[in-house]
Kinemage of the C-alpha trace (Angstrom):
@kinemage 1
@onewidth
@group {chain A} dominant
@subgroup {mainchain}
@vectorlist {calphas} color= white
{ca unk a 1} P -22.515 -6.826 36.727
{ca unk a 2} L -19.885 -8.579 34.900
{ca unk a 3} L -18.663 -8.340 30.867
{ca unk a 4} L -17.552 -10.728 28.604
{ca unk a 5} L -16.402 -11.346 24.945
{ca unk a 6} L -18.190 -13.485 22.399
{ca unk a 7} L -17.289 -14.388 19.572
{ca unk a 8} L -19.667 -16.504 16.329
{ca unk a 9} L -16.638 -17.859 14.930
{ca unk a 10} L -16.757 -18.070 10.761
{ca unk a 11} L -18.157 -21.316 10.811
{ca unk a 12} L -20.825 -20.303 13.396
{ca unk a 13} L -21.805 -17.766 10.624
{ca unk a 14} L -21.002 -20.095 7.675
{ca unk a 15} L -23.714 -22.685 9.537
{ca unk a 16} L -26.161 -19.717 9.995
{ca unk a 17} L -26.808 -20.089 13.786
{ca unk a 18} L -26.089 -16.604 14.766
{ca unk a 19} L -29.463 -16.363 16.100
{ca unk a 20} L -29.408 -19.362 17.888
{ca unk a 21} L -25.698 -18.353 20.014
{ca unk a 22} L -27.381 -15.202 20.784
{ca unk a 23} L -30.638 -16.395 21.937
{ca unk a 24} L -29.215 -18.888 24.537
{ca unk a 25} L -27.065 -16.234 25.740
{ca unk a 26} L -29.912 -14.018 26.077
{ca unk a 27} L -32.345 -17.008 27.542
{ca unk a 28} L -30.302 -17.478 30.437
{ca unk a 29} L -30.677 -13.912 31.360
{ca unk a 30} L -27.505 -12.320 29.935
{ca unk a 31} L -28.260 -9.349 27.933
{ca unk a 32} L -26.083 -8.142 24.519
{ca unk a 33} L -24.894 -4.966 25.112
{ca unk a 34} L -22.407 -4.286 21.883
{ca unk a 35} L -22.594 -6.515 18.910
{ca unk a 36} L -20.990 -6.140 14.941
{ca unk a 37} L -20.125 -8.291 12.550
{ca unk a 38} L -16.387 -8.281 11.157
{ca unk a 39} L -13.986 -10.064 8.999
{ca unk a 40} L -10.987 -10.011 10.571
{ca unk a 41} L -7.540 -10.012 8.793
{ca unk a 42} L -4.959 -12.503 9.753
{ca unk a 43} L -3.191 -9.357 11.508
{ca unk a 44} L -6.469 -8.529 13.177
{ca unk a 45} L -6.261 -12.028 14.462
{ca unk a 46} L -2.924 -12.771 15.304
{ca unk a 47} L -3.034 -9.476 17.539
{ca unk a 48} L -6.040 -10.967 19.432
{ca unk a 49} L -4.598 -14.211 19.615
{ca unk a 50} L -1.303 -13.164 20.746
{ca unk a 51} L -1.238 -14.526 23.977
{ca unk a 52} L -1.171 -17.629 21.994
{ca unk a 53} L 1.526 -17.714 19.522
{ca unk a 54} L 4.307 -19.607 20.694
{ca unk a 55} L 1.394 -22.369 20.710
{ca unk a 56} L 1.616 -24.688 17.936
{ca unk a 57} L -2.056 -24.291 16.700
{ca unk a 58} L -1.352 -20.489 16.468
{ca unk a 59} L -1.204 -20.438 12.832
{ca unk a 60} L -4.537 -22.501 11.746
{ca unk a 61} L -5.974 -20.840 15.061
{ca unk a 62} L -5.446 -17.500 13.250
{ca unk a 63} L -6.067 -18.431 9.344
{ca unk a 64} L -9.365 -19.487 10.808
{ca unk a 65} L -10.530 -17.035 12.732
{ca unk a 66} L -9.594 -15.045 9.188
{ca unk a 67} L -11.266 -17.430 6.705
{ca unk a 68} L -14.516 -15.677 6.977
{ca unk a 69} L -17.274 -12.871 8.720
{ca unk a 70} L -17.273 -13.132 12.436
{ca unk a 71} L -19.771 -11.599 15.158
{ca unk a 72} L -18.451 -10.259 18.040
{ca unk a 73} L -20.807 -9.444 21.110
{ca unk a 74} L -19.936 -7.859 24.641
{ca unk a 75} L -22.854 -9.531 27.198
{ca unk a 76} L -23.245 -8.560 30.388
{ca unk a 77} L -24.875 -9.992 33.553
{ca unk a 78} L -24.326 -11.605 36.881
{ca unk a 79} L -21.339 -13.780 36.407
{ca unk a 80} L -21.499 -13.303 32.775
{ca unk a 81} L -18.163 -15.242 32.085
{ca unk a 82} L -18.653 -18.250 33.992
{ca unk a 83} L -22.188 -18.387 32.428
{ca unk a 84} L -21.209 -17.829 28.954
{ca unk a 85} L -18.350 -20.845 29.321
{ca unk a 86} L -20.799 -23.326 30.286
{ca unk a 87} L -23.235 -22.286 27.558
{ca unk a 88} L -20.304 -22.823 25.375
{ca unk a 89} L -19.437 -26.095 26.701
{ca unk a 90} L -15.710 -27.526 26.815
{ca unk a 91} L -13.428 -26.461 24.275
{ca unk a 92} L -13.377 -29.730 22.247
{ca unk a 93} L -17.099 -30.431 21.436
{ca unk a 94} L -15.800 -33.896 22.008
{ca unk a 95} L -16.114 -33.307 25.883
{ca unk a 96} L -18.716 -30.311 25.901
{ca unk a 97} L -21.781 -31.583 28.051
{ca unk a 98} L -25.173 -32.233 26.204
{ca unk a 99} L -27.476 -29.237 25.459
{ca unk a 100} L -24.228 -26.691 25.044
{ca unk a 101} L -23.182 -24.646 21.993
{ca unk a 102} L -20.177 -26.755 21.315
{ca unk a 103} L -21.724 -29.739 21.850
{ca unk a 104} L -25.066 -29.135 19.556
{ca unk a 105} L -23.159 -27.136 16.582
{ca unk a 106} L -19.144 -28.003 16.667
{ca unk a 107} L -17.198 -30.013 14.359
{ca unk a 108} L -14.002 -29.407 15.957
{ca unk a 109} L -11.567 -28.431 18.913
{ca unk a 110} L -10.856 -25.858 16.804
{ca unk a 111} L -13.961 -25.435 14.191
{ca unk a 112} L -15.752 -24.831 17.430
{ca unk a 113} L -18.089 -21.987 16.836
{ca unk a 114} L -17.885 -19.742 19.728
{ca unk a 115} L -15.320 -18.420 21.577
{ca unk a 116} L -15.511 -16.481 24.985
{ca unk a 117} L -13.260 -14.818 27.275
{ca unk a 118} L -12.103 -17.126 29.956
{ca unk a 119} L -11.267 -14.278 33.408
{ca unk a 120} L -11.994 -10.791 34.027
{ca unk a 121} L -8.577 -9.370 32.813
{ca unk a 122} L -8.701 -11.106 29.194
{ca unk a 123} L -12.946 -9.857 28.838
{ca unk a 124} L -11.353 -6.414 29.343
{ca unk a 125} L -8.457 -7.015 26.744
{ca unk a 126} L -10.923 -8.576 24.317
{ca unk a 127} L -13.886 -6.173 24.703
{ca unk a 128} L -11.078 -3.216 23.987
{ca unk a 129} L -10.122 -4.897 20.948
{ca unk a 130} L -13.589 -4.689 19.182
{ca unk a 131} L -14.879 -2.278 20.423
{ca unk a 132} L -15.031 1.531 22.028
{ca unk a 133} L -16.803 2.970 24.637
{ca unk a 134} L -19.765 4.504 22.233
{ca unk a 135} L -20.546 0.927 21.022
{ca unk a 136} L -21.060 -0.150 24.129
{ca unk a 137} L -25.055 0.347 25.316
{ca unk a 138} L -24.639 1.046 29.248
């Protein structure tokens, strides 16, 4: 079994499809095994976005992910991280296929709902981040 990161970006939760993120994730057989709701402060999200910030969107990437509540889930299942990209769909709605997350709810490359850990190494790093080993359901 594999873990991954997800994020309902703020204007996932401004648009009020929480719900909806979750329940694909959980259709195609992944299962939620941590999950809170934060608001992150721009600290909280430069630190998470750090492997980022010589990038020029760093700074609307993090007053973003800071502009409002978040939830953050750790899902688990067979090839969980794969799975949970192409439920996302590409990174700019633009290109996401028909029938994803991105494509059905995004406004923008970086307005783009969700976000989810893209290898094995960074679902570790981002898991760790939100949350400890009692918040995770084994």
């Amino acid at each position: 079994m594999e873990r991954t990161l997800s994020i309902v970006k703020p204007d996932g939760v401004r648009k009020n499809i929480v719900g909806e993120v979750i329940g694909r994730f959980e259709k195609s057989g992944l299962k939620v095994v941590a999950l809170k709701m934060a608001s992150l402060t721009r600290k909280e999200a430069e630190g998470f976005y750090a492997v980022h910030c010589k990038r020029p969107f760093f700074g609307s990437l993090t007053e973003f992910m800071s502009s409002g509540p978040v939830v953050l889930m750790a899902i688990e299942g067979a090839g969980a991280i794969k799975k949970v990209r192409d439920i996302m769909g590409a990174t700019d709605p633009k290109n996401a296929a028909p029938g994803t997350i991105r494509k059905d709810f995004a406004d923008s490359i970086e307005s783009n709902v969700v976000h989810g850990s893209d290898a094995p190494e960074t679902a570790a790093f981002e898991i760790g981040y939100f949350f400890n080993a009692l918040e995770i359901r084994c």
